[in-house]
Backbone bond lengths (Angstrom), bond angles and torsions (degrees), N, CA, C in turn:
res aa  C-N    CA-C-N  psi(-1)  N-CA   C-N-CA  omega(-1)  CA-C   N-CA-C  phi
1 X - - - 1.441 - - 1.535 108.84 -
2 X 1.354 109.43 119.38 1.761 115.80 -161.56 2.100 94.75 -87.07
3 X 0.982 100.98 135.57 1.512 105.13 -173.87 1.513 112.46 -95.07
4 X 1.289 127.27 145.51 1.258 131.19 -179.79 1.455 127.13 -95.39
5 X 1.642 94.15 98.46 1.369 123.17 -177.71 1.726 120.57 -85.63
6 X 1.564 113.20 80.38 1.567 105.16 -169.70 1.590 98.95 -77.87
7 X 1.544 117.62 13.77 1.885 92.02 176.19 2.035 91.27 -99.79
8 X 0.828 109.67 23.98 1.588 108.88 169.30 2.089 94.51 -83.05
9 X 0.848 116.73 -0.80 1.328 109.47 -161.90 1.561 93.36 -105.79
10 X 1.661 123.85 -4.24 1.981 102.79 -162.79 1.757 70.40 -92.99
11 X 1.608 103.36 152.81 1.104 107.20 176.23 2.152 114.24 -80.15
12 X 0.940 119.74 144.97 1.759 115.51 -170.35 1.409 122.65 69.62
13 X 0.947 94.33 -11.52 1.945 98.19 154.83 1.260 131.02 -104.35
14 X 2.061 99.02 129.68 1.163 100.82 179.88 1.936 100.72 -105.14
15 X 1.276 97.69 157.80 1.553 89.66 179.00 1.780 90.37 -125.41
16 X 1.524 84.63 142.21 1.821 95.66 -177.20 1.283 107.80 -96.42
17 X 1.505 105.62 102.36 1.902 127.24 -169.19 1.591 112.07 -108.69
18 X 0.789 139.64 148.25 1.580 146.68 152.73 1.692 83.07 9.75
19 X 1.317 101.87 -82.91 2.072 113.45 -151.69 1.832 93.49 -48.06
20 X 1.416 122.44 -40.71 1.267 112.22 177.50 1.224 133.63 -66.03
21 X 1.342 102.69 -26.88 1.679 118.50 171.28 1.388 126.15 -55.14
22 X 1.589 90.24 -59.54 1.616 95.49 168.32 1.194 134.69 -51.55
23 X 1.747 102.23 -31.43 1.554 127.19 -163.77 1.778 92.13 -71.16
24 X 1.128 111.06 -58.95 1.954 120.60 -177.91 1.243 110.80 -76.65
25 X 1.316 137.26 -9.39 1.390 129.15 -175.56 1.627 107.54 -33.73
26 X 1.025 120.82 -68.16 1.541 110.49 -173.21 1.216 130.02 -76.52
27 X 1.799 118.22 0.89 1.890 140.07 -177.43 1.795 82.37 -83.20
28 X 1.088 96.54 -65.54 1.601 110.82 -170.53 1.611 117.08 -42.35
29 X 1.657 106.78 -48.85 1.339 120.13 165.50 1.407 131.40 -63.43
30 X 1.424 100.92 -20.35 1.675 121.02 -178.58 1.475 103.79 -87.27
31 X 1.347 120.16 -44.13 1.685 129.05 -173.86 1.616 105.81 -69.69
32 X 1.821 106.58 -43.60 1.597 89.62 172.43 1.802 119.55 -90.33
33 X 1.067 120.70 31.54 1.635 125.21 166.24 1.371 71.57 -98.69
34 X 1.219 155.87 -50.10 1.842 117.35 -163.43 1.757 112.85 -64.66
35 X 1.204 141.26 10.11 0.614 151.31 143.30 1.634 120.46 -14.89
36 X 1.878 106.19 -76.73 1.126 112.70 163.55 1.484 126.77 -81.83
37 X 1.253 110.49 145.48 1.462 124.05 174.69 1.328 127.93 -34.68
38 X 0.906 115.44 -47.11 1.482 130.46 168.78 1.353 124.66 -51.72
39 X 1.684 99.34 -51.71 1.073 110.21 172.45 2.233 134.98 -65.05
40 X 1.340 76.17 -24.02 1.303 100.01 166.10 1.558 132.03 -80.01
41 X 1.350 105.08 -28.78 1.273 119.55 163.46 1.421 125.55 -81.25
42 X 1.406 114.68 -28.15 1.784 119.17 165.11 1.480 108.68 -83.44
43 X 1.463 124.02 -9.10 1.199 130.83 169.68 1.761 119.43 -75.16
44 X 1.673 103.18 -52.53 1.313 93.66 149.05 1.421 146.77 -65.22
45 X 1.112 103.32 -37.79 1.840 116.80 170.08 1.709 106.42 -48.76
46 X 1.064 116.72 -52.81 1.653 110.47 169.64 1.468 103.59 -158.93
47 X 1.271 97.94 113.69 1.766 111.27 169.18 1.458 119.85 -59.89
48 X 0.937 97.19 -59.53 1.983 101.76 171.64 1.065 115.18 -34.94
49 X 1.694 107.61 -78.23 1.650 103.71 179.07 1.861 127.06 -30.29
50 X 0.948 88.55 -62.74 1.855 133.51 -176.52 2.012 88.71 -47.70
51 X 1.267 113.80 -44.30 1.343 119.10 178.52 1.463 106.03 -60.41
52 X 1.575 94.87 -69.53 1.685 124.34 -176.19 1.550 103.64 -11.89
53 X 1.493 115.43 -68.11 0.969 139.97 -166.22 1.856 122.54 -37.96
54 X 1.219 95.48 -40.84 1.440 127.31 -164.03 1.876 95.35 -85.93
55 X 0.876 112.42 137.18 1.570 123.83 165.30 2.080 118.97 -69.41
56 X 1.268 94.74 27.81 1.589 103.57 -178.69 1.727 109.78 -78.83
57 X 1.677 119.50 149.61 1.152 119.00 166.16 1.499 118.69 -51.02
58 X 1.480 109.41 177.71 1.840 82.29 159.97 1.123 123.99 -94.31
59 X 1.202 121.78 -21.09 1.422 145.31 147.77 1.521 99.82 3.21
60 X 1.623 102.12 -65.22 1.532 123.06 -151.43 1.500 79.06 -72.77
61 X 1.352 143.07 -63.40 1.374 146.19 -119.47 1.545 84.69 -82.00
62 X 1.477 106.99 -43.75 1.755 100.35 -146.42 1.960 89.47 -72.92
63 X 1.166 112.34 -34.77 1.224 115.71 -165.67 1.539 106.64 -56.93
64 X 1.537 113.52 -53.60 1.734 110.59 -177.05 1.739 101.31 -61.56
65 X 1.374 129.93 -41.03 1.098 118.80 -177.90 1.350 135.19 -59.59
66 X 1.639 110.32 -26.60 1.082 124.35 154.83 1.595 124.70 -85.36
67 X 1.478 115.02 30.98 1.702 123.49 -167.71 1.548 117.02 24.07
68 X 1.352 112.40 26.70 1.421 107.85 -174.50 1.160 106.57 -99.92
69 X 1.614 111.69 110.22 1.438 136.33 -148.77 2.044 93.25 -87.68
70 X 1.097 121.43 -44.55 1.492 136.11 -174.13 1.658 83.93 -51.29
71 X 1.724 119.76 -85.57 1.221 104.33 -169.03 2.063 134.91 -62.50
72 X 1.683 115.31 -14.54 1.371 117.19 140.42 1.868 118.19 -26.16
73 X 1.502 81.21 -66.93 1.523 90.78 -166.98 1.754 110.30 -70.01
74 X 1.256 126.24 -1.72 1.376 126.68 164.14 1.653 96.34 -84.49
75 X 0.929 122.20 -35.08 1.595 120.64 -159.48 1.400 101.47 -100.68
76 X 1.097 118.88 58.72 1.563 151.05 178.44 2.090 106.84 33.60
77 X 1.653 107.50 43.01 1.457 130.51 175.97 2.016 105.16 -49.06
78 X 0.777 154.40 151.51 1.127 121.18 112.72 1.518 123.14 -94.38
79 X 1.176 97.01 174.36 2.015 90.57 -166.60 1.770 95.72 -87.45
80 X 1.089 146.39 -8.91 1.459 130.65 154.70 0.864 135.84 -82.23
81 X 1.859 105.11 1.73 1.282 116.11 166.38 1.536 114.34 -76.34
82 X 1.887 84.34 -52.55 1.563 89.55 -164.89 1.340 113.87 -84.31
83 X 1.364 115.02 27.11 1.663 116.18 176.21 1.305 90.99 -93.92
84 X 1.330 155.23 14.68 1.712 149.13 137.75 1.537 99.04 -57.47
85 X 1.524 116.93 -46.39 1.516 104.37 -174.21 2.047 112.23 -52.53
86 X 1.338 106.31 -74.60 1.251 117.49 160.27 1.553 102.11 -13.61
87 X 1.307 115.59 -78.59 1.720 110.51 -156.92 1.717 104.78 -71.14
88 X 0.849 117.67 -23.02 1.400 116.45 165.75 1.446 120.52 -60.41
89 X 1.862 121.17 -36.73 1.174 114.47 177.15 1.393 99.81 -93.39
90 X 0.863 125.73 14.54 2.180 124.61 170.59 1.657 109.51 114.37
91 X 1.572 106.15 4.19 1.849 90.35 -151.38 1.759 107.36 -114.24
92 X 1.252 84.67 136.92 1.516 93.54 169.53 1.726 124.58 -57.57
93 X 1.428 111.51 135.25 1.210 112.74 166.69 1.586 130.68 -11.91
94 X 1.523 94.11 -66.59 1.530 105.65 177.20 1.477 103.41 -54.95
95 X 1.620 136.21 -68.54 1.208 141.56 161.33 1.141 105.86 -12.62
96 X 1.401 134.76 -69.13 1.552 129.21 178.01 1.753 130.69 -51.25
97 X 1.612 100.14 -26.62 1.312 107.43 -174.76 1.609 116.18 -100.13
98 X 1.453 96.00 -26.49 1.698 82.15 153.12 1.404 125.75 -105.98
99 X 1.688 130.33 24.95 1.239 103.56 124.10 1.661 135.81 -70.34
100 X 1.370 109.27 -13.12 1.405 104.15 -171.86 1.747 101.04 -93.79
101 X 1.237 107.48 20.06 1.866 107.99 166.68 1.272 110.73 -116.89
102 X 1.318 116.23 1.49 2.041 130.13 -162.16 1.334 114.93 72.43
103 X 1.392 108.96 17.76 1.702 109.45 -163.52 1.068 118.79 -106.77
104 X 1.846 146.37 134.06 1.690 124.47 -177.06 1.543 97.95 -75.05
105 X 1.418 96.87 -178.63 1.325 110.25 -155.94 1.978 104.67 -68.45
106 X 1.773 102.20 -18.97 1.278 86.51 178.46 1.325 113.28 -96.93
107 X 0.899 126.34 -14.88 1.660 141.27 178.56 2.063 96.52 -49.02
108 X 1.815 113.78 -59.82 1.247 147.56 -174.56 1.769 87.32 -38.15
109 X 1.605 111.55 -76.79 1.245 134.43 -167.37 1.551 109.49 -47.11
110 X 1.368 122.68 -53.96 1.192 156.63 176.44 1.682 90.27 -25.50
111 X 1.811 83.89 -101.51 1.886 107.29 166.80 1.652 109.88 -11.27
112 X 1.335 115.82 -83.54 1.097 108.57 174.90 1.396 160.95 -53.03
113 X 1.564 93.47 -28.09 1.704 97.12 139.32 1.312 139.16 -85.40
114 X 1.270 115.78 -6.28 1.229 106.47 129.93 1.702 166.65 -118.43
115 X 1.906 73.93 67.31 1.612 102.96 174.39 1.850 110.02 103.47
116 X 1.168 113.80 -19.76 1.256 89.88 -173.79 1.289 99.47 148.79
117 X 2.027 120.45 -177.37 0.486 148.27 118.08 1.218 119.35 -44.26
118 X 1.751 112.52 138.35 1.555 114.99 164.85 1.272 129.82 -72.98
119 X 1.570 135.91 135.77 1.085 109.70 175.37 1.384 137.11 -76.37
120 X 1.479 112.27 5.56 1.386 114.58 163.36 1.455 136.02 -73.48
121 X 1.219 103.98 126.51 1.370 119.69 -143.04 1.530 153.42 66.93
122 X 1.990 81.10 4.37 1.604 87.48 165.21 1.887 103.03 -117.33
123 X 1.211 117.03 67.41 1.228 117.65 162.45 1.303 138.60 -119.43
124 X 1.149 150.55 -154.83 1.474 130.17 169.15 1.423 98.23 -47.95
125 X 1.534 121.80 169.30 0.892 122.54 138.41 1.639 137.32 -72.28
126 X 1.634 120.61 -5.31 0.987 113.04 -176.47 1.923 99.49 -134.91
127 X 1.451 97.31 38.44 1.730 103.05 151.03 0.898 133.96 -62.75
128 X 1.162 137.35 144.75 1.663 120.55 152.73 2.019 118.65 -96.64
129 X 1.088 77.23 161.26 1.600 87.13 171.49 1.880 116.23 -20.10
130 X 1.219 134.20 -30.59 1.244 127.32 177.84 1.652 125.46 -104.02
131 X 1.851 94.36 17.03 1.564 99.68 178.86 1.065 142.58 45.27
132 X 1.982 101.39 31.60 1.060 122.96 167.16 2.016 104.94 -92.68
133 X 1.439 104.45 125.39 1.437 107.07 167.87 1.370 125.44 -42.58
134 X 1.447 91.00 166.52 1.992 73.35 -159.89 2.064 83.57 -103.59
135 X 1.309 110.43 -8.78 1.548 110.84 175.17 1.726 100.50 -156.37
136 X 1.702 91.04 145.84 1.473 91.63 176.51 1.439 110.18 -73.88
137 X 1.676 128.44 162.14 1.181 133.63 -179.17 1.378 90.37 -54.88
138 X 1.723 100.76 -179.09 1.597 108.16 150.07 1.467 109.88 -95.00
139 X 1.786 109.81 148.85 1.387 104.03 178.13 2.047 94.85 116.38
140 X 1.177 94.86 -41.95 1.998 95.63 -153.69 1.512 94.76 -78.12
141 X 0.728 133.67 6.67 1.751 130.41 -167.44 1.381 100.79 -81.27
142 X 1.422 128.33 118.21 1.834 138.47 160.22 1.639 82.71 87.61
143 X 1.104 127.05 24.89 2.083 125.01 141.05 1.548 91.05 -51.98
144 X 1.489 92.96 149.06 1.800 104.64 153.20 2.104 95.14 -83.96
145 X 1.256 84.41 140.88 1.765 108.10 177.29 1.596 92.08 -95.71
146 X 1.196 139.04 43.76 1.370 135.00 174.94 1.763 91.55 -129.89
């Protein structure tokens, strides 16, 4: 029984649900063995191998090899997983998150102090102009609207 997920609708967000979990179980399991030292060091010495090893798609493989954190996180990543990848190659959080916006790290910093991302164009897909939802979640029904 397929469950009804209306945040499948903000456009560029993935949300890490049951179906994603399963999907990354072993990206996720691979990112926290960098944890230890060791592991990090046979990780640099040869990534492939070090991949090989792991029961990942290749999907998953080609994606960490190419540090492209956006497609991880399609291939059921989560990003606290794969922030071991990042700290393994030297980089700060922030460093990691604005490559996955196209942005350098000060551009990233920039944005965020002042305030954010816009919400235009990251809203439902079937809003209108006054950013009223086009359906309530499930769950929100008899919330106080205060």
């Amino acid at each position: 029984m397929a469950l009804d997920k209306p945040y499948k609708d903000v456009p560029g967000t993935i949300i890490f649900d049951a179906e994603e979990s399963r999907k990354g179980y072993w990206l996720n399991q691979f990112c926290h063995s960098l944890m230890k030292p060791e592991n990090r060091a046979r990780f640099k010495a040869n990534e492939r191998a070090v991949l090989d090893e792991w029961p990942l798609t290749e999907a998953q493989k080609q994606a960490v090899l190419a540090r492209d954190l956006n497609a991880c996180m399609r291939e059921g990543g989560n990003i606290y997983f794969l922030a071991r990848i990042g700290a393994t190659d030297g980089l700060s959080f922030q460093q990691m998150a604005g490559s996955m916006t196209g942005m350098t790290e000060t551009e990233y910093r920039a944005m965020m102090m002042a305030g954010g991302r816009s919400p235009e164009g990251n809203r439902y897909l079937g809003e209108d102009g006054d950013a009223q939802p086009h359906r309530q979640p499930q769950g929100a029904a008899g919330r106080n609207k205060d």
